[in-house]
Each structure stands twice: as C-alpha cells, then as structure tokens.
N, C-alpha and C positions, 0 to 999 in steps of 0.2 A: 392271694395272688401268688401264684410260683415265680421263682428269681428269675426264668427263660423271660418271663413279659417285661419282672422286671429292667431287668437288662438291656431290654428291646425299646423299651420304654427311653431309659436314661438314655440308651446310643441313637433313636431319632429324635431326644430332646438336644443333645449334643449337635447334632449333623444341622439343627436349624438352628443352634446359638451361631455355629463356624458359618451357615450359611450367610446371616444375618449379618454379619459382621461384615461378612466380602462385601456384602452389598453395600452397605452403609460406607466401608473404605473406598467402593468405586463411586460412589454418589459424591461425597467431598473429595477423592483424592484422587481418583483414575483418571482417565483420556478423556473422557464424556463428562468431567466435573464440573460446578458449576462454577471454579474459579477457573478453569482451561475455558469453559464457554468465555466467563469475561472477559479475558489473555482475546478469544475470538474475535472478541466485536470490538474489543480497541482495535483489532487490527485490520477489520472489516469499514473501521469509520474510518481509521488513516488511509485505506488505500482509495476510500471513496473521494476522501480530500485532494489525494495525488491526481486519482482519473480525472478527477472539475479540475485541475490546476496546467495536466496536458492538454484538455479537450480547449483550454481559453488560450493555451497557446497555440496548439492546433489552428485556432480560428486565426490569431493573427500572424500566421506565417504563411494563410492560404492569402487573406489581403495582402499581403507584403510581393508574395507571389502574382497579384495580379497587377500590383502595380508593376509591377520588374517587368509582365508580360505588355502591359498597355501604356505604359506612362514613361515617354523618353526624357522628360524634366529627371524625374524619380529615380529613372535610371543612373544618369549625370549626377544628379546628389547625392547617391549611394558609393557612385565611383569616386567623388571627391573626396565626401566627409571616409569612407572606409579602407580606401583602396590609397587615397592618395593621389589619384591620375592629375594631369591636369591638362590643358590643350595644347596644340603646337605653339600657339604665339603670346601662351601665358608664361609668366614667372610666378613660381612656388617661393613662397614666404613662410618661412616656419615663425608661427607667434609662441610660442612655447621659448621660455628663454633658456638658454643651460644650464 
C-alpha cells in the first residue's frame, strides 16, 4: 500500500473521529440536548400550570362581571364591603379598633 492511501486513510479516519465527537458534544451538550429538552418541558408543564390557573380565573371574573351587570344586591355589597360607600341616611361605623 503506498503512504498517498495511506495518508488518505488516517486523514478520513481522523475527519470521522472529529466528526463523531461534534456529534456526540451536541447530542449531550448543544441547543437540541437532551438536558435543554428537559430545561423544556419543565418549562412547558409550568406554563401549562400558569394557563389552567388564568383560564379559572378568567372564569370567575366573567361571573363576578355578570353579577356587577345583573345583580343590584351584589352591586351594593361590592360598594360596601370594597369601596366603603354607604347610603344617605346610614352612619359608617368602623369595627376595626385602632
């Protein structure tokens, strides 16, 4: 065998160790790894836990809304207990002591 094959030999036995190697670095350790994958899906389960925790408040701030629209009781209990209001011919008693 002449040293030219040889040569040619060792330097594409070379060019697949180096390749081989990239590969295997980005398989554990690149962008596409499979610890960034898991970094992923924790952050994929957290945000899914976030969207179920809007979507149930969502819900009850459209009830809350329909009562404000249709319920003049609800209305009055909102403005007492949050607001403070009271009527013209009530007196405000603060029960909270100093």
């Amino acid at each position: 065998m002449s040293t030219a094959k040889k040569f040619f030999r060792y330097l594409a036995l070379i060019l697949l160790i180096i390749i081989l190697f990239s590969l295997i670095r980005d398989i554990f350790f690149g962008q596409f790894s499979f610890q960034e994958n898991k970094k992923l899906e924790t952050l994929i389960e957290e945000k899914e836990g976030e969207l179920v925790n809007i979507a149930e408040e969502n819900e009850t701030l459209k009830e809350e809304i329909k009562l404000l629209k249709n319920n003049d009781e609800y209305v009055e209990h909102v403005a007492r207990e949050n607001l403070g209001l009271i009527k013209e011919d009530e007196e405000y008693i603060d029960e909270e002591p100093d």
